[in-house]
C-alpha positions as CSV (number, residue, x, y, z in Angstrom):
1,X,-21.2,-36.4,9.1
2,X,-18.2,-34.5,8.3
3,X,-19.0,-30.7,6.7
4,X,-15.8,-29.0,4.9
5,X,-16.7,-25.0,4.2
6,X,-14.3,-23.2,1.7
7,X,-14.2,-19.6,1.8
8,X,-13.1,-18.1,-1.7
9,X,-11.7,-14.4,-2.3
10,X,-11.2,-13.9,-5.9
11,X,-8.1,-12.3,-7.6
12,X,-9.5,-8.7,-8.1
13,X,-7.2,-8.4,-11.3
14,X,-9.4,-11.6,-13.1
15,X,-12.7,-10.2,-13.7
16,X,-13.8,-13.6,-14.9
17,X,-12.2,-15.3,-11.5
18,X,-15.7,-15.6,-9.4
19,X,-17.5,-17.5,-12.2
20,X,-14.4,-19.4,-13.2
21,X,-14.5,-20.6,-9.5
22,X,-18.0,-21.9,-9.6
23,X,-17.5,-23.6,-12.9
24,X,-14.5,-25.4,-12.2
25,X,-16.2,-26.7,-8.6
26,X,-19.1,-27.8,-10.3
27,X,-16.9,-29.5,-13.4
28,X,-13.9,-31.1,-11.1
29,X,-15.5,-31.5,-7.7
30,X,-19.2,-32.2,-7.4
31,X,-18.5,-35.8,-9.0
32,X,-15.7,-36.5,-6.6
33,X,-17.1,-39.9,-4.7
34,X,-18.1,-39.5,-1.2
35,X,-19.9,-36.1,-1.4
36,X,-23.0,-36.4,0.2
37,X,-24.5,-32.5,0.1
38,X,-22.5,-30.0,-2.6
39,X,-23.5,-26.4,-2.8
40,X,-21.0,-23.6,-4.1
41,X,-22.9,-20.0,-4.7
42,X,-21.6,-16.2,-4.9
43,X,-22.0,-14.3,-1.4
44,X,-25.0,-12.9,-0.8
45,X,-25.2,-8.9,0.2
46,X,-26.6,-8.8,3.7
47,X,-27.8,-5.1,5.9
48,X,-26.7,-7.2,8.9
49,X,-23.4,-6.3,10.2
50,X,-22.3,-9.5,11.9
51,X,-22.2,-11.2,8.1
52,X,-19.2,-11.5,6.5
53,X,-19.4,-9.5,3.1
54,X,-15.4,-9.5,2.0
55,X,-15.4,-12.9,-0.2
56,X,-17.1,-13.6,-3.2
57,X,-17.7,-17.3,-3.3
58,X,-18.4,-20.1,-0.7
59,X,-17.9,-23.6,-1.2
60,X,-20.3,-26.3,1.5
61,X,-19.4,-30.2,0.7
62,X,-20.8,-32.8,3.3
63,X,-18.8,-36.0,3.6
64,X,-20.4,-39.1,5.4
65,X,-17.4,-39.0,7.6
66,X,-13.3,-37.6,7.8
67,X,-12.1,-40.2,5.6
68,X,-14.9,-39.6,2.7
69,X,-13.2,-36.3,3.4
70,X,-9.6,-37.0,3.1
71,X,-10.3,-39.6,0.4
72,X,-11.7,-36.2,-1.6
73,X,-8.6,-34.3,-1.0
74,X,-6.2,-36.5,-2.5
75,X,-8.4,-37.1,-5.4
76,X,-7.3,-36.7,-8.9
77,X,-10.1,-34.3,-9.6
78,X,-9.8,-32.2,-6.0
79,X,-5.9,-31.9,-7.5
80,X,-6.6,-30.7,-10.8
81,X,-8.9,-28.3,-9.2
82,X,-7.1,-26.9,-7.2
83,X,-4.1,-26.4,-10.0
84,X,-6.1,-25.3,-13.0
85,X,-9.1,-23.2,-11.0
86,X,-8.1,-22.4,-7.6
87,X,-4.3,-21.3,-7.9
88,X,-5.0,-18.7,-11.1
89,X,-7.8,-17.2,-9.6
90,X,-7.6,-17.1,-5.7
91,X,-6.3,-13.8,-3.3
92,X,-6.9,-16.5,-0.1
93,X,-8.7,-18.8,0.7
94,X,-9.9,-19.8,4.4
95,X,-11.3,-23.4,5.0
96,X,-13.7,-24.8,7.9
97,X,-13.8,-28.3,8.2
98,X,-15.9,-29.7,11.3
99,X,-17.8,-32.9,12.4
């Protein structure tokens, strides 16, 4: 099992960027082939203080294995992603990618 955790901080200046975030994830890269688990949400307010409250949206795909994984990043959908949603509305973005 490969996991690949994308940490999304929006462009404060594009109101609309958080939701525009989750659409275009659900539109361009839920279908990609090889995703085994998808789940992209808003963060969640927490009172603990070891959280992390700064981003606004998280992205969790689960790949089979590194490949399914690298297969996805060259995709034509993970491209137009990351050219039509990610790049107009991201500050930074911070990725975790782990077996």
């Amino acid at each position: 099992m490969f996991s690949h955790i994308v940490i999304f901080w929006t462009d404060p200046a594009k109101p609309n960027a958080t939701q525009a975030l989750l659409d275009g994830a659900l539109k361009y890269l839920k279908p990609i082939p090889g995703v085994v688990h998808f789940h992209i949400g808003k963060m969640v307010p927490s009172h603990r203080p070891v959280v992390d409250q700064s981003y606004q949206v998280a992205l969790n795909v689960v790949f089979t294995d590194k490949k399914a994984q690298d297969d996805y990043q060259v995709h034509p959908l993970h491209v137009e992603f990351v050219e039509k949603v990610l790049k107009p509305h991201k500050k930074q973005v911070v990725v975790y990618d782990f077996e």
